[in-house]
Phi, psi and omega in degrees: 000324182299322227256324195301327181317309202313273177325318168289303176340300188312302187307321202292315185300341192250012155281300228253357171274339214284353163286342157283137196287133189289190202217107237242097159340038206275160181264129179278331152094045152263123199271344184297118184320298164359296215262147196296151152309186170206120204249126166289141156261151201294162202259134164291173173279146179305158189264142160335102161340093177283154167271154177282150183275166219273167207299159197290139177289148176260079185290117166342148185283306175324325182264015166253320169211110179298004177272143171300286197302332125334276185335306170308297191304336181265328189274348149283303189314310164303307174325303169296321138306328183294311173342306188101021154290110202246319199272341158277323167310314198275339175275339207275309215301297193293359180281336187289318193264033174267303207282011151208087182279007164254013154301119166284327151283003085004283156314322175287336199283329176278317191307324140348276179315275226282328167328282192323336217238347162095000183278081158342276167289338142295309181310304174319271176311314171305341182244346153310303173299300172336316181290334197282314188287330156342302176076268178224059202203101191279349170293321172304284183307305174342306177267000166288313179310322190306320184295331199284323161315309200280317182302344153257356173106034182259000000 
C-alpha cells in the first residue's frame, strides 16, 4: 500500500514538473565550496499596453424612454452628474426606475453611477438586473459585462 502512495505521488509530481521551465544555472566566478548556486529565473515576456476601457456611452433620454417623466429624471441625473453630485444622480435615476422598473438601461445607468461612486457590489449587481432585462441586445450586455468586470477588479 506504501509503495503504491509512493507511485501516484511520483506520477503526480512528474505530471506537474513536466510544464515547468527548467532554471538555467549560472556561475558566479566565485570558488569558494560556501556559496549557494545561483540560478537565472526565465524572464517573462514584457506585458503588453493595456488600454483602459472606453468612457461609459451616454444615451440620449430618448433613446432609453419614450415615458416624458423618464426622460426628465435621466436628463437631471446627467445634469447632476456632470456636477459631480453622483448621490442625486443615483435618486433622479432611481425615482426613473419606481416608474419603469424593467428598463434594462436604466439599470445600467445607476449601476454606472454607483461604480463612479465607489459602490462596487451594487454597481455589479445593478448591471446583472440590466442583463437579465436586455433580452438581446448585446450592445448593453456587453458594456454591463464591462462594468461588472471592472467593479470586481478583474
Amino acid at each position: 500500500m506504501f509503495a503504491s502512495r509512493y507511485v501516484l505521488l511520483t506520477a503526480v509530481l512528474l505530471v506537474l514538473g513536466a510544464g515547468c521551465t527548467p532554471l538555467a544555472l549560472r556561475d558566479t566566478g566565485e570558488r569558494s565550496g560556501a556559496s549557494a548556486p545561483v540560478y537565472d529565473l526565465p524572464q517573462d515576456a514584457p506585458e503588453a499596453a493595456v488600454e483602459p476601457p472606453p468612457p461609459p456611452v451616454r444615451e440620449a433620454p430618448e433613446e432609453i424612454s419614450e415615458n416624458r417623466a423618464t426622460r426628465t429624471l435621466l436628463a437631471q441625473a446627467d445634469q447632476l452628474e456632470a456636477k459631480g453630485e453622483l448621490e442625486a444622480s443615483a435618486a433622479a435615476l432611481e425615482r426613473a426606475l419606481r416608474i419603469e422598473p424593467r428598463n434594462a438601461r436604466l439599470w445600467h445607468r445607476l449601476a454606472a453611477v454607483r461604480l463612479a461612486q465607489g459602490q462596487n457590489k451594487q454597481a455589479a449587481s445593478f448591471a446583472a438586473k440590466s442583463n437579465s432585462l436586455a433580452g438581446k441586445d448585446s450592445e448593453l450586455i456587453t458594456r454591463n459585462n464591462q462594468l461588472i468586470r471592472e467593479a470586481r477588479g478583474y
